[in-house]
C-alpha positions as CSV (number, residue, x, y, z in Angstrom):
1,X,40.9,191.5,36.9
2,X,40.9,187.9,34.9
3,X,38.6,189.1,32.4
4,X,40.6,192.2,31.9
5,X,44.0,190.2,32.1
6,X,42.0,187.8,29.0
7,X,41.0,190.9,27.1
8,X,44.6,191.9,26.6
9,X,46.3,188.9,26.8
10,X,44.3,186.4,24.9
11,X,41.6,187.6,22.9
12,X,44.0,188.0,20.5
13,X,45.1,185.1,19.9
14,X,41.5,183.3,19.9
15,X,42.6,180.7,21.9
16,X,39.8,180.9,24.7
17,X,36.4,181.6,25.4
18,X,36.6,183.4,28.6
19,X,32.8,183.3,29.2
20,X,32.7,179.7,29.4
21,X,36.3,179.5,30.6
22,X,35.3,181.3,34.0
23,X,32.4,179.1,34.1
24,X,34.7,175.6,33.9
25,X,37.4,176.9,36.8
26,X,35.0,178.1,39.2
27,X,32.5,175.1,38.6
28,X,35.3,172.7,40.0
29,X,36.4,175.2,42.7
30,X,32.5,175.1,43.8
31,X,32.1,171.6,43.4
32,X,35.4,169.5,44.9
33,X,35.2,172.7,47.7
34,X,31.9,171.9,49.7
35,X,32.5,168.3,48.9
36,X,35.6,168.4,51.4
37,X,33.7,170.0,53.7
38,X,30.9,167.9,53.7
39,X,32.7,164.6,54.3
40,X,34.6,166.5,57.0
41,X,31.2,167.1,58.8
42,X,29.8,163.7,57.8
43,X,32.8,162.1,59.7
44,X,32.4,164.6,62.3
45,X,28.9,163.8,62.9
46,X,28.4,160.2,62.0
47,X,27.7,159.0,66.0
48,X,25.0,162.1,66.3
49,X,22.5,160.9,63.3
50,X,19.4,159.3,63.5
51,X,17.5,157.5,61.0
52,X,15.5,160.1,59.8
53,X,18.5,162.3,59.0
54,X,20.5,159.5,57.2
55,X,17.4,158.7,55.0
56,X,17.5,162.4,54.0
57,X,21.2,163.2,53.9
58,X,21.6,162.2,50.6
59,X,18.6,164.4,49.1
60,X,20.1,167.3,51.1
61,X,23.7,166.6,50.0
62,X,23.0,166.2,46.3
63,X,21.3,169.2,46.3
64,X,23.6,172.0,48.2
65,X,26.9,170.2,47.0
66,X,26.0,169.8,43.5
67,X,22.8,171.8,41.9
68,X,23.0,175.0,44.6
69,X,26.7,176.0,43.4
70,X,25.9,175.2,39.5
71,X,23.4,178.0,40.2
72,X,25.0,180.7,42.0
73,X,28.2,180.2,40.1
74,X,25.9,181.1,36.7
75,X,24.0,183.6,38.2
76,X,27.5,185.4,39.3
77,X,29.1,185.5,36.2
78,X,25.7,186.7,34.3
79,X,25.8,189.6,36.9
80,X,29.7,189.7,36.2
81,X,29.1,190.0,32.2
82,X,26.4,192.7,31.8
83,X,28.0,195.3,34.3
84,X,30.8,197.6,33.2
85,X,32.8,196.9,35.8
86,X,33.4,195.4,39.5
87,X,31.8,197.7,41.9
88,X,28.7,197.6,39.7
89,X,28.4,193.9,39.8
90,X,28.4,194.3,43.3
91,X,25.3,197.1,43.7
92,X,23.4,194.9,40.9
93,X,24.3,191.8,42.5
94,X,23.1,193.5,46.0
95,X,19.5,194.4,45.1
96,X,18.6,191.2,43.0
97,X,19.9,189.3,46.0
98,X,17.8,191.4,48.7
99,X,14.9,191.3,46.1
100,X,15.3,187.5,45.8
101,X,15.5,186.9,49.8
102,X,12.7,189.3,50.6
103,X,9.8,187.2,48.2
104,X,11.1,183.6,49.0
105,X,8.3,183.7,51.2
106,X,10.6,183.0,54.3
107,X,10.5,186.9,55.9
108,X,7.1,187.3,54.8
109,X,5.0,184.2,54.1
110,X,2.8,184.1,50.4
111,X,-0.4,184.9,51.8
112,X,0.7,187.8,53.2
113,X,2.2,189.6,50.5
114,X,0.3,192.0,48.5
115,X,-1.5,190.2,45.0
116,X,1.4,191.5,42.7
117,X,4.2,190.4,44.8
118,X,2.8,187.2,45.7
119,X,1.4,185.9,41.8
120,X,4.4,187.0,40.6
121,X,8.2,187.8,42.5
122,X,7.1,184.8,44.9
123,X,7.2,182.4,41.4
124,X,10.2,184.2,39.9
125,X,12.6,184.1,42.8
126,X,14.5,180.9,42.8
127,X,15.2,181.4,46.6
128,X,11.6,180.3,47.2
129,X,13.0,176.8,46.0
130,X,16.2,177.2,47.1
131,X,14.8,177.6,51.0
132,X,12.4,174.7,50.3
133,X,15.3,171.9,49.1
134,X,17.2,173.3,51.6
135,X,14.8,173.2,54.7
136,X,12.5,169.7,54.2
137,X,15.3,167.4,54.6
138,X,15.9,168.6,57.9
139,X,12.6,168.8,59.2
140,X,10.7,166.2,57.5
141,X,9.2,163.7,59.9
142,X,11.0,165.2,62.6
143,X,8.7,164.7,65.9
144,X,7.7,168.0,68.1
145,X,7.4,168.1,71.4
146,X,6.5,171.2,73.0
147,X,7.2,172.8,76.4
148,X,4.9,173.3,79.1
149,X,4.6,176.8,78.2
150,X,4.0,176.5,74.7
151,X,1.0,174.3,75.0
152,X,-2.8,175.3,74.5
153,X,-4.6,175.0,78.1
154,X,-8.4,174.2,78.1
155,X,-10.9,172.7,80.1
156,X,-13.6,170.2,78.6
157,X,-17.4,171.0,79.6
158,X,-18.6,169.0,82.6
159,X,-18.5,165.0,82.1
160,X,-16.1,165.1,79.2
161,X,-12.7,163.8,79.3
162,X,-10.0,166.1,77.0
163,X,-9.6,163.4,74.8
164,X,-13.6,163.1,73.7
165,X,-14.0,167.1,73.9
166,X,-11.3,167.7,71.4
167,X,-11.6,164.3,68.9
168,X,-13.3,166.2,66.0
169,X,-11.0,169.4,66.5
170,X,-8.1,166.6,66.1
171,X,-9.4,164.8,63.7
172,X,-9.1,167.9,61.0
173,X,-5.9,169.7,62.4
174,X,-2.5,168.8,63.4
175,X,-1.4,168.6,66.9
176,X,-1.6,166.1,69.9
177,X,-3.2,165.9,73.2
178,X,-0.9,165.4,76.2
179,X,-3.7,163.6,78.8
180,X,-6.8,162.7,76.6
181,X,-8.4,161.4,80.1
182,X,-8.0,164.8,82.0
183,X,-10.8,166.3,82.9
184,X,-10.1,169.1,83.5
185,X,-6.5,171.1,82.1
186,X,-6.6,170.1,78.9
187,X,-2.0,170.2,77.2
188,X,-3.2,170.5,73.6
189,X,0.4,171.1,71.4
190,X,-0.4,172.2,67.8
191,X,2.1,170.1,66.1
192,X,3.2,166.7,65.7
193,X,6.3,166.7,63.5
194,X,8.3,169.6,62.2
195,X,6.5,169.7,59.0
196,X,3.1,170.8,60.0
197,X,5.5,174.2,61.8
198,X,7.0,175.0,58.1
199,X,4.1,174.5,56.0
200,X,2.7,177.6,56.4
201,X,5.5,178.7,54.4
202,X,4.8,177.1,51.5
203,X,7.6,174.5,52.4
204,X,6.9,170.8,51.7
205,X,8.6,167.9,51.4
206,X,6.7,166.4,48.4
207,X,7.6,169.4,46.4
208,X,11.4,168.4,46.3
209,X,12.0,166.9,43.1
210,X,9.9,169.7,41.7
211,X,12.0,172.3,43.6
212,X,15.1,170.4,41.9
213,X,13.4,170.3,38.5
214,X,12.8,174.5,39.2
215,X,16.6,175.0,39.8
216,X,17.4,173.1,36.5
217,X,16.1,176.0,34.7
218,X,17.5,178.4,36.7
219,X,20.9,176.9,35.9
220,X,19.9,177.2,32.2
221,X,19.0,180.6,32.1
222,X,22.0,181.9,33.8
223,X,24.1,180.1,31.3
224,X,22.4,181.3,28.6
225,X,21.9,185.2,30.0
226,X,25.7,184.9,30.7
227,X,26.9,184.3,27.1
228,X,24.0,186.7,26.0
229,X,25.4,189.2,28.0
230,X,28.7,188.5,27.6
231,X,28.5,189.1,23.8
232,X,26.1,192.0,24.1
233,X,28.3,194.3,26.6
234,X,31.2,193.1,25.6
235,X,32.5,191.7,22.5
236,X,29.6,193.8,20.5
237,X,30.0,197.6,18.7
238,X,26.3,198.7,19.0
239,X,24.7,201.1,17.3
240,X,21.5,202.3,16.3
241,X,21.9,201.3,12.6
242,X,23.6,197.8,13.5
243,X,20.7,197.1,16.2
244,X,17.8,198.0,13.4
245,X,19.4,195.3,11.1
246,X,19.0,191.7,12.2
247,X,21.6,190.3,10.2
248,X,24.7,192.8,12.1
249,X,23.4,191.7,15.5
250,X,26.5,188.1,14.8
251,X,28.6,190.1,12.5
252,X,30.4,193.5,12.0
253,X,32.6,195.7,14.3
254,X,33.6,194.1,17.8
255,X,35.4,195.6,20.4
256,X,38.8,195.0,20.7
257,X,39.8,195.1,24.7
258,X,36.2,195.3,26.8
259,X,38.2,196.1,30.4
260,X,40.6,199.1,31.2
261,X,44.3,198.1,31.8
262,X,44.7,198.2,35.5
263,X,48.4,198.2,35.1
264,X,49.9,201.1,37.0
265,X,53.0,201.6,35.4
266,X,51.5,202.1,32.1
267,X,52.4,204.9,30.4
268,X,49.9,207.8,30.6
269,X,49.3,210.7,28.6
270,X,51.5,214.0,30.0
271,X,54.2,211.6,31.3
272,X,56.6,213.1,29.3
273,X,56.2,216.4,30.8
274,X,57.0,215.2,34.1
275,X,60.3,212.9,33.4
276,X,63.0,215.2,34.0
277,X,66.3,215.4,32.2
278,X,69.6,215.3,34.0
């Protein structure tokens, strides 16, 4: 409706550029929005935080208030710009999003995919670095401690303690040994802190700054594919002679309205034939 409201309203008079225009409005609705609710939850939360969480806030808030909504706002309007209409946005928008979530490496881990999939959709999809800025700061250095059920249950061979049967095992694997003098009964719990459980999905703490670095270009690419698109579905006249000759691709016929009047008491054709005279 806004674009189609600009294509009759103020294309004409050249005033605005509504491909960057829709960019600028919702950039500050996505920006000053999540920043309310984050100081609302800060406040909210301030008794319940530890020190690990406060050293980590700040990576986590930087990130989801600031970078994540520069990128989904792009990627939006580039799915806006190269459909013909609404609904279509919507069905394109719905399989690059289930494609994106489904090789982030979340719902099925990297080694697990098939070689294509994994070399390739796993890289591409910026969900992969999405989940990981998202998730470290929250686990990262967080202790585990596991319940009785959940631990490993062994017994040493004869004249060993748990402690000396399981010192090389421990020595190259995570994980900690609940009575290292037992002989007998052996609690072994596979982790020690919350990072060791996610990092068989790829998800590290280390790789933050290059996660943020990733999303940079993300950002970038949207923008540009936006005005790309922009121009190409809508502002262009296409044709096979104009596509054929580089130097017609900036200049030549454009289109004068891009979006159908969704004004419903325009006049149509055959309304005269139904007005009756008194």
């Amino acid at each position: 409706m806004i674009v189609g409201n600009y294509m009759r309203l103020e294309k004409p008079l050249l005033t605005l550029s509504i491909g960057v225009s829709c960019y600028y409005v919702m950039l500050l609705l996505k920006t000053f929005g999540p920043h309310f609710v984050s100081l609302c939850v800060s406040f909210a939360t301030t008794g319940q935080l530890n020190s690990v969480d406060a050293s980590h806030a700040g990576f986590f808030f930087f990130f989801y208030v600031l970078i994540f909504p520069l990128y989904f706002v792009t990627y939006g309007l580039w799915i806006l710009y190269m459909s013909p209409d609404v609904p279509s946005a919507s069905m394109i928008n719905s399989n690059l999003f289930a494609a994106m979530l489904l090789f982030c490496g979340i719902l099925q881990p990297r080694e697990k995919m098939p070689a294509f999939w994994r070399r390739l959709m796993y890289n591409v999809s910026p969900f992969t670095y999405v989940v990981q800025a998202l998730v470290t700061p929250l686990v990262h250095n967080k202790k585990v401690v596991c319940n009785p059920h959940e631990y490993n249950i062994m017994d040493p061979p004869s004249g060993k303690t748990c402690g000396e049967f399981l010192s090389t095992y421990m020595d190259n694997n995570t994980g900690y040994l609940v009575n290292p003098t037992a002989t007998e009964n052996c609690q072994y719990c596979p982790y020690t802190v919350q990072d060791q459980v996610v990092a068989k999905y790829n998800v590290k703490w280390d790789h933050r700054w290059r996660n943020f670095g990733f999303m940079w270009a993300y950002i970038c690419f949207n923008i540009a594919a936006m005005l790309i698109c922009y121009y190409i579905v809508r502002v262009k006249v296409w044709s096979l002679k104009s596509v054929l000759n580089f130097k017609k691709w900036f200049n030549g016929p454009r289109k004068e309205r891009h979006e159908k009047d969704t004004n419903i008491f325009q006049t149509v054709p055959g309304d005269e034939s139904k007005i009756t005279k008194k």
